[in-house]
C-alpha positions as CSV (number, residue, x, y, z in Angstrom):
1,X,28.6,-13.2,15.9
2,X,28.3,-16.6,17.8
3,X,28.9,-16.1,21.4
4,X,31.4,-18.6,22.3
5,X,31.7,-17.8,26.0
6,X,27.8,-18.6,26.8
7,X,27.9,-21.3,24.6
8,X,31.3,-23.2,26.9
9,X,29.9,-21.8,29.9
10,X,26.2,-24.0,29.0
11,X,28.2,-26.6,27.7
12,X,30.0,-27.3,30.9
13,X,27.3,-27.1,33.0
14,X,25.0,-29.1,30.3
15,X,27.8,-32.1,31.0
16,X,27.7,-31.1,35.2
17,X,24.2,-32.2,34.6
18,X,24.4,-35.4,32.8
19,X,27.6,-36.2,35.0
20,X,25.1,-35.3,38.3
21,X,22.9,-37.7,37.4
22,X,24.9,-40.3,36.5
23,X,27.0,-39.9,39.8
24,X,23.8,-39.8,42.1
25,X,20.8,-41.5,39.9
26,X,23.4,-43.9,38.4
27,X,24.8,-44.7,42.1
28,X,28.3,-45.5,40.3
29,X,30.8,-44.6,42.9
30,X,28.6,-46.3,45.7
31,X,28.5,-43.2,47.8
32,X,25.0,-43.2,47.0
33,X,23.0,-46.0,48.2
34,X,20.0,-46.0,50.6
35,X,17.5,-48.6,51.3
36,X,16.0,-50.0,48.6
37,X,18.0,-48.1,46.3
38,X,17.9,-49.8,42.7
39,X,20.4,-49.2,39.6
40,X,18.1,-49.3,36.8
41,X,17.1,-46.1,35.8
42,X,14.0,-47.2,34.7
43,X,12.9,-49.0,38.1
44,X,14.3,-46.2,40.1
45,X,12.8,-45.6,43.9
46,X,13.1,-41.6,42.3
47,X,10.6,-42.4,40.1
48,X,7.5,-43.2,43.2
49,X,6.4,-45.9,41.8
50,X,5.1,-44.3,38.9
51,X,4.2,-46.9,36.2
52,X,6.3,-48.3,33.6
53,X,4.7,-46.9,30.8
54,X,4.7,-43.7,32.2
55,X,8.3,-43.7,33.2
56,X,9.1,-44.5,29.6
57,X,7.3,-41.7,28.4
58,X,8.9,-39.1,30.6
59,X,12.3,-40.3,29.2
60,X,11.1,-39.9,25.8
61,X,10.2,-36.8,26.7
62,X,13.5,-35.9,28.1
63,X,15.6,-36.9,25.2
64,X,13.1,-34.6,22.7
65,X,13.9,-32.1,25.5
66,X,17.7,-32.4,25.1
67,X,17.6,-31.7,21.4
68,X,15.3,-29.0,22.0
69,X,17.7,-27.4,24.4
70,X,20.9,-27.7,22.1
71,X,18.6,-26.3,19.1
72,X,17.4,-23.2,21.3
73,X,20.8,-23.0,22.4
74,X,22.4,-22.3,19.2
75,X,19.6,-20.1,18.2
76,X,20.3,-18.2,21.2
77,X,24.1,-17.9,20.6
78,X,23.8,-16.8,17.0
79,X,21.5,-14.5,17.3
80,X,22.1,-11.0,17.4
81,X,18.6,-9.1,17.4
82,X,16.5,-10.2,20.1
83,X,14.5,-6.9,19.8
84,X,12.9,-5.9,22.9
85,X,12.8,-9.1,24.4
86,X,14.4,-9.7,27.9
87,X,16.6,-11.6,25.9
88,X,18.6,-8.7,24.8
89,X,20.8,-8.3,27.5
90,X,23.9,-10.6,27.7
91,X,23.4,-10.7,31.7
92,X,20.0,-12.2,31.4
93,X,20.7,-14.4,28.9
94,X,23.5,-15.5,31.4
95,X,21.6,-15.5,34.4
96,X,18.2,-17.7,33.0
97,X,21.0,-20.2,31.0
98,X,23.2,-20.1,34.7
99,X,20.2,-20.5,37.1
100,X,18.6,-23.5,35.1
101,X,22.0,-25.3,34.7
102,X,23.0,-25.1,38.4
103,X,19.2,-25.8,39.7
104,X,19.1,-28.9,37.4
105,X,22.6,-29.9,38.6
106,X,22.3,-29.9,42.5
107,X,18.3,-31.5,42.2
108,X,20.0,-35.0,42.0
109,X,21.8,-34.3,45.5
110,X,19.2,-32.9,46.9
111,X,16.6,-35.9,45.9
112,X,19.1,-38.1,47.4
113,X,19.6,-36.3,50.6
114,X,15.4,-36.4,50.5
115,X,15.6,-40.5,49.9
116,X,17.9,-41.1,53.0
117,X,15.2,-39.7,55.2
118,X,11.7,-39.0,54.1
119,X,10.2,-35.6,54.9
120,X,8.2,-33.1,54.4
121,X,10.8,-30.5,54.8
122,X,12.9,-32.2,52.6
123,X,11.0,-32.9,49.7
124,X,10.5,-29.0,49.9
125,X,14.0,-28.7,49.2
126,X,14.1,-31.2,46.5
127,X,11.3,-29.6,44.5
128,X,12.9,-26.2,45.5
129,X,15.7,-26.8,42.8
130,X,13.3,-27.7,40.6
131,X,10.8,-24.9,40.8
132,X,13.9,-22.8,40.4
133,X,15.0,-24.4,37.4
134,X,10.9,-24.1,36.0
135,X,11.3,-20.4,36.7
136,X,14.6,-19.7,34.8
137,X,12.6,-21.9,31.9
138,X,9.6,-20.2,32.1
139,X,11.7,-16.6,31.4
140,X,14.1,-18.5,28.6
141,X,10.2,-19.2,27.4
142,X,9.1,-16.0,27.5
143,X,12.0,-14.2,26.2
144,X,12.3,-16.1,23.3
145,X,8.5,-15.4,22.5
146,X,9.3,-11.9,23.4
147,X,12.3,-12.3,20.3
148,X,10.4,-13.9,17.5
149,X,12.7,-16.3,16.6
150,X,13.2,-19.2,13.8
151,X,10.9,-22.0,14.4
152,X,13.4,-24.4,15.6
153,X,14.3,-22.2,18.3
154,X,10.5,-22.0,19.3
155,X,10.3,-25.9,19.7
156,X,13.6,-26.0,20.7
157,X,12.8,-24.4,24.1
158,X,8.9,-26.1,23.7
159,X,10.6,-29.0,24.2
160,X,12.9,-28.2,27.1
161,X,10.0,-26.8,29.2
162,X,7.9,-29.3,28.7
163,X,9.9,-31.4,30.7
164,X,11.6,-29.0,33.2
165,X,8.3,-27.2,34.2
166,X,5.7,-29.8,33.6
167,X,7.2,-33.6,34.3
168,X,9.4,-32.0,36.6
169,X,8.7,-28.7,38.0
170,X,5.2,-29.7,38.4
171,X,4.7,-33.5,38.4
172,X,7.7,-35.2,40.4
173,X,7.5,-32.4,43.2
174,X,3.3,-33.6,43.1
175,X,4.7,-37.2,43.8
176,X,7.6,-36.2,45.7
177,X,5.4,-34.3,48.3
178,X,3.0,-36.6,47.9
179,X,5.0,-39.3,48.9
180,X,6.5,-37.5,52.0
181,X,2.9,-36.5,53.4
182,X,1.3,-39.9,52.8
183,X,3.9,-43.2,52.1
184,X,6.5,-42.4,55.0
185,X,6.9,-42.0,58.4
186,X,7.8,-38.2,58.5
């Protein structure tokens, strides 16, 4: 039986996200500007000046890791025997799905309240909500190891953690701190 309520419930906070990031990364109310802010998403200041190249990579990246999480998602709704896997019960499924969504959607605000004013203590915060959001990935990981599912649910979250835990639980904090210790005056 597909389970309709987690599926809304990611759904809507799936969209927070995309609508997060286009209110704050996308600057399109205004409300969002600071010095030597720039609209193209490419050419972002959030990126640090990482190269082009790069940058262009990670968003390839990030759209394989979209798919990836809407495959794994319906895996994840459908299924029905998750074994012994952590996985099995509805409030951790819940939980890991919940505390991803919600990290991913306040990181925007909180890299912006980090580009207003440079610091060390801020860029803490701004990796903070993404560390979270690696953690919950890292147990979606595991629990769907732990359930031996279909291949497409395999790459499916492969794909997702990739991105969350490695380009962004690991290497825009790296850049992010690095920044604040040595390119500002903190």
């Amino acid at each position: 039986m597909f389970d309709w309520l987690l599926f809304a419930n990611s759904s809507v906070l799936g969209l927070s996200i995309i609508f997060s990031y286009v209110l704050v990364l996308g600057n399109i109310t205004g409300t969002f500007s600071f010095e030597n802010y720039v609209s193209s998403y490419l050419e972002s200041p959030y990126w640090f000046n990482i190269t082009r190249n790069n940058v262009v990579a990670i968003i390839c990246f990030q759209v394989f890791a979209g798919v990836g999480y809407v495959l794994w998602l319906f895996w994840l709704c459908s299924e029905t025997n998750f074994g012994t896997s952590i996985l099995k019960y509805r409030w951790s499924r819940t939980l890991f799905i919940t505390g991803f969504l919600v990290s991913s959607v306040l990181w925007p605000y909180a890299a912006y309240y980090y580009m207003l004013n440079p610091s060390f203590t801020r860029s803490i915060i701004a990796c903070a909500c993404l560390w979270s959001a690696s953690l919950f990935v890292i147990l979606m990981t595991a629990g769907t190891f732990e359930a031996n599912p279909p291949a497409y649910a395999t790459a499916g979250i492969l794909l997702l953690a990739t991105v969350v835990v490695m380009a962004d639980g690991v290497g825009w904090s790296a850049r992010c701190i690095q920044d604040s210790i040595y390119n500002r005056n903190t």
